[in-house]
C-alpha angles and dihedrals in degrees: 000000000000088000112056105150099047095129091055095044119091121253089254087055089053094053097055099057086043091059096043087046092056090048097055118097089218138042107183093117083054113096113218089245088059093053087048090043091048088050097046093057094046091050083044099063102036102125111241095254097055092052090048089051089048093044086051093045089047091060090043098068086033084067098046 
């Protein structure tokens, strides 16, 4: 894992490896538990209504 600690790092801290995640062409250094740990923060902190907007959205293009 290259980030061992992650339940230990601030959420700033979180952000930033998410970011520069996002931003490598490759991530084959990456475990798989760091890429789920890395989701589930990101689905953790979206604010409701942005989640509300995405689900509706969702059912939108569902209907099309």
């Amino acid at each position: 894992m290259k980030y061992k600690h992650w339940d230990e790092y601030s959420d700033a801290k979180r952000w930033n490896i998410a970011k520069t995640e996002s931003q490598l062409e490759t991530n084959n250094a990456t475990t798989k538990e760091d890429l789920t740990n890395i989701i589930k923060f990101l689905v953790d902190i979206a604010s409701e209504w942005q989640v509300e907007d995405f689900e509706y959205d969702w059912e939108v293009e569902r209907c099309e």
